[in-house]
Structures are given as C-alpha cells and as structure tokens.
matplotlib code that plots the C-alpha trace (Angstrom):
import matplotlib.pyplot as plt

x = [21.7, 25.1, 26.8, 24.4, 25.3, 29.5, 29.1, 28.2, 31.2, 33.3, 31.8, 31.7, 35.6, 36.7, 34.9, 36.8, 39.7, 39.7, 38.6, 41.2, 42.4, 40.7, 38.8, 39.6, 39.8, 42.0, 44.3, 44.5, 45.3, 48.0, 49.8, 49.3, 51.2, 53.8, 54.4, 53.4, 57.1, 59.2, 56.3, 57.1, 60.4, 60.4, 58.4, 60.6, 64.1, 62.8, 60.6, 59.9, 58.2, 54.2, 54.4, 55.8, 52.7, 50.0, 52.2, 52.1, 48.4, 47.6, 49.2, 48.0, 44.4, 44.9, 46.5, 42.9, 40.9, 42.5, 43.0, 42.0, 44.9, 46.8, 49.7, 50.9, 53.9, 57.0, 55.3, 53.6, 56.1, 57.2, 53.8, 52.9, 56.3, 55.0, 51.7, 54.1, 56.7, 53.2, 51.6, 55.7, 54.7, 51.5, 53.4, 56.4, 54.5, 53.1, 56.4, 60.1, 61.6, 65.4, 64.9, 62.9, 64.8, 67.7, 66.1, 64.7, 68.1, 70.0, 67.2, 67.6, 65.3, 63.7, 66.1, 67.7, 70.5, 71.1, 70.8, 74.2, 72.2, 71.8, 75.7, 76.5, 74.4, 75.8, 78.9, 80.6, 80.9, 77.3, 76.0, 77.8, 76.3, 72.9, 73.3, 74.9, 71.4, 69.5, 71.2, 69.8, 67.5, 64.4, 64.4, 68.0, 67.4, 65.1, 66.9, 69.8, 67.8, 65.6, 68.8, 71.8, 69.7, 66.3, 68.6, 65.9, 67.1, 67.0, 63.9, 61.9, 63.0, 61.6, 58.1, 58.5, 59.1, 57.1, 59.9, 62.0, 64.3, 67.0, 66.0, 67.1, 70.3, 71.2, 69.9, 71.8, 74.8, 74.1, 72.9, 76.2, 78.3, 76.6, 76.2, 80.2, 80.3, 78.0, 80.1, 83.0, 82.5, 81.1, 84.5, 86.3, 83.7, 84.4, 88.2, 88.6, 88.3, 91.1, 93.5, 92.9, 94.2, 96.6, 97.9, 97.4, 99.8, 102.9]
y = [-118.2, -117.7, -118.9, -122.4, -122.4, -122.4, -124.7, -127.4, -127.8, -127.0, -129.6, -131.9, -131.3, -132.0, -135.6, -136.2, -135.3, -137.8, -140.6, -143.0, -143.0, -146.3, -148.7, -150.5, -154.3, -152.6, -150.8, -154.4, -156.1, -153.8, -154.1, -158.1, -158.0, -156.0, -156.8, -160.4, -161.7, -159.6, -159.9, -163.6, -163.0, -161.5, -164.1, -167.4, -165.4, -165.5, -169.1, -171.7, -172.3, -173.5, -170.6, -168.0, -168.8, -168.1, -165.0, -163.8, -164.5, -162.8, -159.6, -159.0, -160.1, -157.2, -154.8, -155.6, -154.7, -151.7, -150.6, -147.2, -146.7, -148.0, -145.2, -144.5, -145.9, -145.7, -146.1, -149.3, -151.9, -150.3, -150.0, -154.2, -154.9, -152.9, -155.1, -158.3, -157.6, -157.4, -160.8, -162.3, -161.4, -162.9, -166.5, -166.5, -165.4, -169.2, -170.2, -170.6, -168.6, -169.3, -173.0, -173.1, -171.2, -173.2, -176.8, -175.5, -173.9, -176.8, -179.5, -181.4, -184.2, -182.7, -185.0, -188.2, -186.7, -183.1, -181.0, -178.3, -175.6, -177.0, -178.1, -174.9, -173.2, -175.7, -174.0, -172.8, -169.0, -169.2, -171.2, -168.4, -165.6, -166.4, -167.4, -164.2, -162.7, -164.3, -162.8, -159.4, -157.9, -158.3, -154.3, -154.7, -158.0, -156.6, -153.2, -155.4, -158.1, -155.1, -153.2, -155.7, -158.6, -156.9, -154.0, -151.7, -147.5, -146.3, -144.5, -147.6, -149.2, -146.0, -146.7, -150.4, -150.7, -147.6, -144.9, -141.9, -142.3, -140.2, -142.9, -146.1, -144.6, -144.9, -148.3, -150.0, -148.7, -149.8, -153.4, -153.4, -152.9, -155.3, -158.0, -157.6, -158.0, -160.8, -162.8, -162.4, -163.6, -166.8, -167.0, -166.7, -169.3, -171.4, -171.5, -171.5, -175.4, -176.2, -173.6, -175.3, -178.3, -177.2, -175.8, -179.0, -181.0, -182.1]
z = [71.0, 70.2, 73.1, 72.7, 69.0, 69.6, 72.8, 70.7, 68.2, 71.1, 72.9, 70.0, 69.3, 72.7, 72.4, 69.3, 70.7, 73.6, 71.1, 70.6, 67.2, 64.9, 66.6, 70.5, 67.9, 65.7, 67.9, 70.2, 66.9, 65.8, 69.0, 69.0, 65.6, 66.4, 69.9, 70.8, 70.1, 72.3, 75.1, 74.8, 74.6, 78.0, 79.8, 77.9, 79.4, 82.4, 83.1, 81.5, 78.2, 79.1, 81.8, 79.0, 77.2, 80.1, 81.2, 77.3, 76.8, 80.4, 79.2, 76.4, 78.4, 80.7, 77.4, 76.4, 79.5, 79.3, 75.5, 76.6, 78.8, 75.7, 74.5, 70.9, 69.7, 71.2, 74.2, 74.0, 74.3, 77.8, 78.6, 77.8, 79.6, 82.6, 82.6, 81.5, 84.7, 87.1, 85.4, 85.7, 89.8, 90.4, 88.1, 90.8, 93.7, 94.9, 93.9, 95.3, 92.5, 92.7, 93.3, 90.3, 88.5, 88.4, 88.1, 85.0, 83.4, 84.4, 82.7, 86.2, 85.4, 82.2, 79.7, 79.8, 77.5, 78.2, 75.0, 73.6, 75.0, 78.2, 78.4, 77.8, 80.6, 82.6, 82.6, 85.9, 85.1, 83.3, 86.3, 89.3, 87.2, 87.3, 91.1, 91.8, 90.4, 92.3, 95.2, 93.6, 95.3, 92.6, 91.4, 91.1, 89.0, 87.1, 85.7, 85.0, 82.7, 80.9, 80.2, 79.2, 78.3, 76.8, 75.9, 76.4, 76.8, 80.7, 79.5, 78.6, 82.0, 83.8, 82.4, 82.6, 86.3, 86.7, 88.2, 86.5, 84.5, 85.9, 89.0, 86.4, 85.7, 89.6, 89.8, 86.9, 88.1, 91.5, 90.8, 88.3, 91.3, 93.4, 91.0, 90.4, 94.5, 94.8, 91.9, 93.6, 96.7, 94.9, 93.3, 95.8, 98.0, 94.7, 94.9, 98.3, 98.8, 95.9, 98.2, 101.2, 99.6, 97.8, 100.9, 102.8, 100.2, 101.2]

ax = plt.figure().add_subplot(projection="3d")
ax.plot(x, y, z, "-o")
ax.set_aspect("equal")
plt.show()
C-alpha cells in the first residue's frame, strides 16, 4: 500500500513539472507583445514590406503550432528568429533573390520621384556593399546580417541558425574576410574602366 500511496504524488509532481508555466493563449500572447516588432523587423531588412507582413504573421503561425516547444525568456527571440529565418526560405525559394532584391532597394519602377531614402541607398558604396552580399554564400549572409545589422550576441546566432556557438564565432569572422574580398574586387572591377581611360589620354 505504501509504495501505491507515494507513486501517486510522485507521479502527479512529474506532470506538473512538465506543464508549461500559464496557459498555451497566454504564453502565445506574451511573446506576440513582446516580440512581434523585432520579428518584423527582421523580415522588412530583408524583403519587401507586403512580404514582411506574410513572413511575420507565418512565424508567429508556426510559434503557435508549436507553443510547447516554446522556451523561456532569453530564449525566445532566437527561437522565433530560427522559425522566421526557415519562413524567410520557403518566401525566396520560388523566387530569384538577388534580382529581387535589388529592384526593390533601388525603387526601380516603384516611384515616379525617388524618395531621400531611396537616393541614399542609391549610393555607389551602399549599392557595392549590398552586391558584394549577395556574392555571400547565404550562411555567410546570414551570420553577418543577424550579428552587425540585428546585432544579436554569437550565442543568439547559434540558436538562430541552429549550430554552436563556438561554430558562429568562426563563421563571422570568415564571412568578414570574404565580404572585405568580394568588395574589393568590385572596387577594383569599378575603377578599372576610368584607368583604362585615363591611361588612354593623350
């Protein structure tokens, strides 16, 4: 009888235990609140608006599906960018990313008057950054937008793009070094037609 009488509460405490803490609405809501602008954030840096609204709404679809994978705080940003990063994949997947990518930063045929923000991001060194990025290959891309432009910590990128972190630290230094590579040999392919002439001038 003993035995049967402790197995019980044991039993009972374990179940507790597993429960999530407050209720699967209440939890979801919480991280809504708290976490809807910088998961916007991240898909409006990175397309363009109508599609940063589907991609937004489709994560926090999924974060709902599974609000009983859903981590404790600090953990849940990283965790909603992880599902955010695999919705951002499925958007650019039927598309021609770099193509679109740039039509869309440089307002080709969005405006008849280009707006300050798009003058300014039509700016040479602006324009031979972002096609030295797409160059990147896309794990490379991505550590370098989560870390100098999300500024998220090497540990947050880890669980974003689902490695160690000890393994991000490697890769931000490499895609550093290659995006420095990869900007200037379009410098140098940028200047190289005012040498020729330059050269050519009597």
């Amino acid at each position: 009888m003993m035995p049967g009488r402790t197995q019980g509460p044991v039993m009972a405490m374990t179940r507790t235990e597993r429960t999530p803490r407050g209720k699967p609405e209440d939890r979801f809501r919480s991280a809504y609140r708290t976490y809807y602008r910088q998961v916007y954030v991240y898909f409006r840096r990175r397309t363009d608006f109508e599609s940063a609204q589907d991609g937004c709404a489709d994560t926090f679809l999924v974060a709902w599906r599974r609000i009983d994978d859903l981590p404790d705080d600090p953990e849940v940003l990283p965790w909603l960018y992880g599902i955010a990063r695999r919705v951002l994949a499925n958007q650019w997947r039927s598309r021609k990313r770099s193509d679109r990518l740039r039509d869309r930063l440089l307002g080709f045929g969005t405006k008849p008057e280009p707006s300050p923000e798009t003058i300014v991001i039509r700016a040479p060194h602006i324009q031979n950054v972002l096609d030295a990025l797409e160059r990147l290959k896309p794990i490379d891309r991505e550590v370098l937008l989560l870390s100098e432009w999300e500024g998220q910590s090497h540990k947050e990128i880890a669980a974003t793009v689902g490695c160690k972190p000890h393994a991000v630290d490697q890769r931000v230094h490499r895609a550093k070094n290659r995006l420095e590579d990869e900007l200037r040999r379009i410098d140098s392919a940028s200047t190289e037609p005012f040498n020729q002439v330059e050269g050519g001038a009597p």
